[in-house]
VMD Tcl script that builds the backbone (N, CA, C; Angstrom):
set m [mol new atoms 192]
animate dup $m
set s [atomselect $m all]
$s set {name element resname resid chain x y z} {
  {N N UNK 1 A 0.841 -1.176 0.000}
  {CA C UNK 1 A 0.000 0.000 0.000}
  {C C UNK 1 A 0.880 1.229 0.000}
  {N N UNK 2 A 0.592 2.014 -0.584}
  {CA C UNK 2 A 1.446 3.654 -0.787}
  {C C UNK 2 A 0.913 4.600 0.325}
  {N N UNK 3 A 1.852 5.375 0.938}
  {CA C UNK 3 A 1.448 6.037 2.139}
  {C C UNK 3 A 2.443 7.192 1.890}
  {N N UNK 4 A 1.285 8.306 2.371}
  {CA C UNK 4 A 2.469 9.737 2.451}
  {C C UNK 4 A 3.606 9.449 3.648}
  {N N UNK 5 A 5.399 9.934 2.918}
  {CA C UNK 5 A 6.384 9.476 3.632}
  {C C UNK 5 A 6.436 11.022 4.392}
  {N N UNK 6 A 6.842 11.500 5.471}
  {CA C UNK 6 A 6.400 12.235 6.278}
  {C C UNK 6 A 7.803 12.495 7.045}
  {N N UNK 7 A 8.743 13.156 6.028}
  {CA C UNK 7 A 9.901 13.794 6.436}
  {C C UNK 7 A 10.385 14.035 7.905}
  {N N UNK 8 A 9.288 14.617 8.401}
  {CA C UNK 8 A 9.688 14.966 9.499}
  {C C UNK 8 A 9.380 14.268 10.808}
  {N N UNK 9 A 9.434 13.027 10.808}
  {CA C UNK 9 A 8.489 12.124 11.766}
  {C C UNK 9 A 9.708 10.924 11.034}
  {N N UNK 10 A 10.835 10.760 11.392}
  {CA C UNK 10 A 11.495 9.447 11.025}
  {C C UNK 10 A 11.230 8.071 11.663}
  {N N UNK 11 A 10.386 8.315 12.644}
  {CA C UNK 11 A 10.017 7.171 13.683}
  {C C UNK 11 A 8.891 6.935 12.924}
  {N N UNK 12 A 8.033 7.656 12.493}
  {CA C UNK 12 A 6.661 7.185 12.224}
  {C C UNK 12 A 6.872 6.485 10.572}
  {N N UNK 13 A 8.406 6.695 9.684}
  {CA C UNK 13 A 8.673 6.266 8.533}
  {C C UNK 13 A 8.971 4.908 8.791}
  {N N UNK 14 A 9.716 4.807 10.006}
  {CA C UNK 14 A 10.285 3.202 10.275}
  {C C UNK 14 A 9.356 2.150 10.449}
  {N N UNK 15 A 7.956 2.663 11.086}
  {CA C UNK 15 A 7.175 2.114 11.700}
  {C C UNK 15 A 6.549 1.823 10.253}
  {N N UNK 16 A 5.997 2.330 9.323}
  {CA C UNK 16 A 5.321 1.910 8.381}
  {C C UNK 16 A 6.459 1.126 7.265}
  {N N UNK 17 A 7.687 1.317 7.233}
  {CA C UNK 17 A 8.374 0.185 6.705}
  {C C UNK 17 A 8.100 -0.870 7.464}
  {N N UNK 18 A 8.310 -0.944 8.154}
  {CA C UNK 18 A 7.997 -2.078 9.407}
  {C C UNK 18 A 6.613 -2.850 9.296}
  {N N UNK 19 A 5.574 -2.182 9.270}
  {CA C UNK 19 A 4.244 -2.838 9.787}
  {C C UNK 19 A 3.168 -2.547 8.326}
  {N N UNK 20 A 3.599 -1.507 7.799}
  {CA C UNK 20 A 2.953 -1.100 6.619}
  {C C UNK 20 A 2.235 0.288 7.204}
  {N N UNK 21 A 1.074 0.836 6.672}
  {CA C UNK 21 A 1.100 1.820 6.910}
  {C C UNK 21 A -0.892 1.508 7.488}
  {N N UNK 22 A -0.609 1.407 8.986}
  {CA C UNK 22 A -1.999 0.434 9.207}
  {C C UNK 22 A -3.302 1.658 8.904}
  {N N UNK 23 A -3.033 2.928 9.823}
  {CA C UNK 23 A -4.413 3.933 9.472}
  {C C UNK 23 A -5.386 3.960 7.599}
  {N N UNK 24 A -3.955 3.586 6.713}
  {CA C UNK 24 A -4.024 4.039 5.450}
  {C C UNK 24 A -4.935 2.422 4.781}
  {N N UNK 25 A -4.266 1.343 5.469}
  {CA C UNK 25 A -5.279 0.308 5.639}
  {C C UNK 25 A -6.838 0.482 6.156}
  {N N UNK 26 A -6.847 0.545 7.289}
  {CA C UNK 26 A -8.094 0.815 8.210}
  {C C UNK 26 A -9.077 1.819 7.292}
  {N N UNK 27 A -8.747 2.828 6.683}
  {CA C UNK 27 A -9.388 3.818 5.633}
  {C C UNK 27 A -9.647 3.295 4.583}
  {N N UNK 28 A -9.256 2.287 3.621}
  {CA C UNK 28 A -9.445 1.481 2.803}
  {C C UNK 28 A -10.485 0.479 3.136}
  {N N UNK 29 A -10.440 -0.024 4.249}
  {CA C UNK 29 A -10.965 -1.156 4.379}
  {C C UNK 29 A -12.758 -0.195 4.991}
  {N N UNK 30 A -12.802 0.883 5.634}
  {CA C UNK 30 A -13.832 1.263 5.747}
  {C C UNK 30 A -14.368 1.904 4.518}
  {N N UNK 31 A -13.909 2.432 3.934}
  {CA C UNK 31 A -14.442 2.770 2.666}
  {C C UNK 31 A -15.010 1.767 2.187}
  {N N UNK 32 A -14.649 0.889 1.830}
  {CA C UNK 32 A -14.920 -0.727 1.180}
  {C C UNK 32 A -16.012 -1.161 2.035}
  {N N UNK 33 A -15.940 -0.932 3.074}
  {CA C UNK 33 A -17.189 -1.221 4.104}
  {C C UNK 33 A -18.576 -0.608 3.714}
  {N N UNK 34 A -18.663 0.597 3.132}
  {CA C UNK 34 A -19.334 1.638 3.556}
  {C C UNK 34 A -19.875 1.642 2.396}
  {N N UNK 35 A -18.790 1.464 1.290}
  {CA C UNK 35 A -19.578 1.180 -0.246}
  {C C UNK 35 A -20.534 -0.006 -0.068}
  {N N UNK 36 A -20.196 -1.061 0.204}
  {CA C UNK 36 A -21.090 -2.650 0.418}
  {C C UNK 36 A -22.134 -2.025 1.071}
  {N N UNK 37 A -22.108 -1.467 2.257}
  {CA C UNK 37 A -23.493 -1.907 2.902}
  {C C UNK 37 A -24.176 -0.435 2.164}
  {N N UNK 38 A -24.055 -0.191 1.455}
  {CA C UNK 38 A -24.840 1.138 0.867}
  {C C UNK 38 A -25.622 0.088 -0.330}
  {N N UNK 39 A -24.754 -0.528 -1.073}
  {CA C UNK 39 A -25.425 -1.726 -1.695}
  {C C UNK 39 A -26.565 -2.699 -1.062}
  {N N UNK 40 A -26.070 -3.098 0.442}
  {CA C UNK 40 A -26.959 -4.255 0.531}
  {C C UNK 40 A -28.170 -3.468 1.470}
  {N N UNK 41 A -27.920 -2.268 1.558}
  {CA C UNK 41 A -29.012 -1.737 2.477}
  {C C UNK 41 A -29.534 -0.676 1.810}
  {N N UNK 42 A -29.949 -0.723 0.417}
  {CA C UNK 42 A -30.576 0.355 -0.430}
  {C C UNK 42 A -31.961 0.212 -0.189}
  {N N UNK 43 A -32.720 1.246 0.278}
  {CA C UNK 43 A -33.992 1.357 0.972}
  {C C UNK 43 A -34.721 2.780 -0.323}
  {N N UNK 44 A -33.917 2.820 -1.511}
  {CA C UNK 44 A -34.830 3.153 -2.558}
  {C C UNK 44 A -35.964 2.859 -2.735}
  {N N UNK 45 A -36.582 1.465 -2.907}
  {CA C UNK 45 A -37.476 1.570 -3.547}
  {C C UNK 45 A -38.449 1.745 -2.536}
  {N N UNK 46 A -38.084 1.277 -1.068}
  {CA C UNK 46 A -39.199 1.675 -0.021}
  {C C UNK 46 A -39.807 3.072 0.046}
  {N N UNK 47 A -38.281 4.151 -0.155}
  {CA C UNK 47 A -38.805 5.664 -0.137}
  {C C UNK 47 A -39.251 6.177 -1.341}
  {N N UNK 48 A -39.051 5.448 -2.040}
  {CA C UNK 48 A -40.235 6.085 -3.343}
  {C C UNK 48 A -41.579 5.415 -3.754}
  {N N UNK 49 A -42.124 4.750 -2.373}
  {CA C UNK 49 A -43.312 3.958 -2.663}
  {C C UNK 49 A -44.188 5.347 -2.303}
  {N N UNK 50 A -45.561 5.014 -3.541}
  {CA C UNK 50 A -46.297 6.141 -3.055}
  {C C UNK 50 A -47.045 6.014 -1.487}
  {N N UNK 51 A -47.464 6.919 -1.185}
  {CA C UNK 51 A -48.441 7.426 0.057}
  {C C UNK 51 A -49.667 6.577 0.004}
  {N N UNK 52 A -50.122 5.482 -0.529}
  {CA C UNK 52 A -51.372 5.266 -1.045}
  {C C UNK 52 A -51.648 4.619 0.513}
  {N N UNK 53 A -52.514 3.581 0.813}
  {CA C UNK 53 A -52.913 2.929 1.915}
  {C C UNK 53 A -51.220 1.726 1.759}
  {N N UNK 54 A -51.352 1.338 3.309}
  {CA C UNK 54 A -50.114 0.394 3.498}
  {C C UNK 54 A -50.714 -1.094 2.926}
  {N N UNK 55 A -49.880 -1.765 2.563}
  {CA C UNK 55 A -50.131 -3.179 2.060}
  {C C UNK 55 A -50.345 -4.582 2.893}
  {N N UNK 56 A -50.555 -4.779 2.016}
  {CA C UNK 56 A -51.353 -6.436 3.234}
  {C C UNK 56 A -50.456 -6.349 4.556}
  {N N UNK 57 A -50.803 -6.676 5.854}
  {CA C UNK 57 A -49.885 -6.965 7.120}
  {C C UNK 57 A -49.337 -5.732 7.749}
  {N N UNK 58 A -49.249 -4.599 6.914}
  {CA C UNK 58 A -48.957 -2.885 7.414}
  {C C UNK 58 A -49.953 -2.798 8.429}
  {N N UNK 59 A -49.105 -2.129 9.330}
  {CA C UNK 59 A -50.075 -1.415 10.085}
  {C C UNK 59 A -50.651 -0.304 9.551}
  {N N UNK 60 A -51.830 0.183 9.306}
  {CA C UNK 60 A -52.712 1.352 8.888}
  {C C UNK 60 A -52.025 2.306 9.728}
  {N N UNK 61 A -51.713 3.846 9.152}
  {CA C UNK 61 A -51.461 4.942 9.759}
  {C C UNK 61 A -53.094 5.736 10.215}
  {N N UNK 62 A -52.706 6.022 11.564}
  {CA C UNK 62 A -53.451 6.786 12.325}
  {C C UNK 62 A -54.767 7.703 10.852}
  {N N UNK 63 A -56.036 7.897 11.250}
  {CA C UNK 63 A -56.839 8.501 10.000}
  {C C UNK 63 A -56.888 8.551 8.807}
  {N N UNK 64 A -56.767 6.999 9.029}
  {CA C UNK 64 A -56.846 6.033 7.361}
  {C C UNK 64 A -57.803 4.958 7.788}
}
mol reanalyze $m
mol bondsrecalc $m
mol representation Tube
mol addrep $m
């Protein structure tokens, strides 16, 4: 993984030769997270159902 090298922090350069560069991981891997469940939790078509009466097993809204 490519990580900004950070001149002035030679300890924090060793450490990501060393271990890799974990925050720059962790940000990747939530991104990747965040894309998926935007996929598996798309609630489109619920919010563009019309207003009409609720469907079989709905509870009826209050002055309907």
């Amino acid at each position: 993984m490519e990580y900004a090298v950070r001149g002035d922090a030679p300890i924090y350069d060793t450490l990501i030769e060393e271990r890799g560069d974990v925050p720059a991981d962790v940000r990747q891997v939530a991104e990747e997270t965040i894309r998926r469940m935007s996929l598996a939790m798309d609630f489109s078509s619920v919010r563009g159902r019309p207003s009409g009466p609720p469907g079989p097993g709905l509870p009826r809204r209050p002055g309907t």
